[in-house]
N, C-alpha and C positions, 0 to 999 in steps of 0.2 A: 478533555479527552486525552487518554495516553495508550499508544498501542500497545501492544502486547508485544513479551519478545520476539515469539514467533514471528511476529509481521514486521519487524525492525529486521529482521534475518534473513525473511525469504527479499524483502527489499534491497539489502547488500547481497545478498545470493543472482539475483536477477538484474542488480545495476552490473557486475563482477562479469556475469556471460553475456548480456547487451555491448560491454565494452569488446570482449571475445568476438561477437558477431553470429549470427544466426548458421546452426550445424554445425558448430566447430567444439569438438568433444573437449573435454576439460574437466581433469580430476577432481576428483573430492575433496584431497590432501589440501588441492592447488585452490581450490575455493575455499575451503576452510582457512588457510590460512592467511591468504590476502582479502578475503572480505571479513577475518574475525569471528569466525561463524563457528563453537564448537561442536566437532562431527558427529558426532550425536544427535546434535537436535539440527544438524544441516541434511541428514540422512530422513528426516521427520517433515520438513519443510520442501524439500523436495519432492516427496510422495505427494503433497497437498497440490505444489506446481504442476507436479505431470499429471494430474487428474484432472485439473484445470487447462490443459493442454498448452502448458506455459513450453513445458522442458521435456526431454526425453531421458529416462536413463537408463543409461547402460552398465551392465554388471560383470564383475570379471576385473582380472588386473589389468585391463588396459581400458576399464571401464569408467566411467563418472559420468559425467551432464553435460547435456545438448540444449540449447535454447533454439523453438520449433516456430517462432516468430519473431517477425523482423522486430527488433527494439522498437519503431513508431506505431506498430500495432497493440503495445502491451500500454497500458493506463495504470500509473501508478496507483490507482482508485479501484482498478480491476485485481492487483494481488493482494490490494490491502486487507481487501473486501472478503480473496481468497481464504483467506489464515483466518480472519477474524468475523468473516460473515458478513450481510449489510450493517452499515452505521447508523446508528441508533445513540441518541442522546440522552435519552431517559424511556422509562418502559412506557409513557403515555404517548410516544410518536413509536416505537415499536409492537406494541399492543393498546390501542384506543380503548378497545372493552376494558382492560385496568382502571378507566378513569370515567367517574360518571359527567362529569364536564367539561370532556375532550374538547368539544363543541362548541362552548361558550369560551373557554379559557386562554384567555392573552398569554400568554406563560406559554402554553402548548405552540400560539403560530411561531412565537419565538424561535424555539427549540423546531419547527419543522422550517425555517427560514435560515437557522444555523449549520440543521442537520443538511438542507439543501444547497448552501454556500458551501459547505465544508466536499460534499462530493461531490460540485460542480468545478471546486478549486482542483481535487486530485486527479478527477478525471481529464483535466486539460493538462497532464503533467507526462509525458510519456518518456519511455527508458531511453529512447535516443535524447531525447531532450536532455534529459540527465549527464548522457554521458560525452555532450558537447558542449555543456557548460560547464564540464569540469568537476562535477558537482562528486561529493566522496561523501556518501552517505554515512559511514561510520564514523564521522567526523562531525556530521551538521545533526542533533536532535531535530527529529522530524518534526515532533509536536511545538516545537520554536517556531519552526516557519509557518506551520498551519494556522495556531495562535496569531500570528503577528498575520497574515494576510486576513484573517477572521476579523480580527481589533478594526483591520483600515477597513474591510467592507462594510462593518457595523460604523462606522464612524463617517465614511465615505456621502456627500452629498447628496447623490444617486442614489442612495439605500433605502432600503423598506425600515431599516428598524434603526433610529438614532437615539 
């Protein structure tokens, strides 16, 4: 799995205002260009945020973005999810009816055992977390760490699937 830009962005757009702190306005300029973000599709991703009641924004020249929850309230699983929709591995754990042997198919629990490790992993990942371990999202590919925590659960003792 690899996200999409958009959710690599709104995830440096929302680790950038978490480190800011909850109500504390902060430009566009100023997020675009320390989170990397170009303002274009930072103006796109932020629409997507304050729908989901991540951000507030504000318009005008003394306008930009508001983050409306505390960083420990927000689940990195919860914006990912935002930009990109639920996580879905294949169209047979997104749509069952595609497949006439959803039911029967070892293949399928895989993939709903993957798809279930992978958003049980993000969801335990919250923006303060993020930005007390220092963590610089535009630096670390997401998909490396997902991977690699995915690898040890698939491999890991305790596991349904080895």
């Amino acid at each position: 799995m690899r996200l999409t830009r958009a959710a690599e962005y709104a995830i440096r757009c929302m680790v950038y205002l978490a480190q800011q702190g909850i109500g504390v306005l902060t430009s566009r300029q100023e997020i675009a260009t320390n989170a990397e973000i170009p303002k274009h599709f930072l103006a796109k991703i932020a629409q997507d945020l304050a729908k989901s009641g991540f951000i507030e924004i504000k318009q005008g020249a003394r306008g930009g973005f508001m983050l409306l929850k505390a960083p420990h309230q927000i689940s990195l699983l919860e914006v990912v999810e935002t930009m990109i929709g639920e996580i879905y591995l294949n169209d047979c754990v997104a749509r069952p009816s595609s497949c006439k042997v959803t039911t029967q198919c070892a293949v399928h629990n895989v993939w709903l055992s993957a798809r279930d490790q992978l958003r049980t992993t993000l969801n335990n990942v919250t923006f303060d977390q993020l930005i007390k371990k220092g963590s610089c999202i535009p630096l670390i590919a997401l998909d490396d760490i997902t991977t690699a925590s995915l690898d040890a659960d698939f491999h890991s003792p305790g596991s349904k699937i080895q």
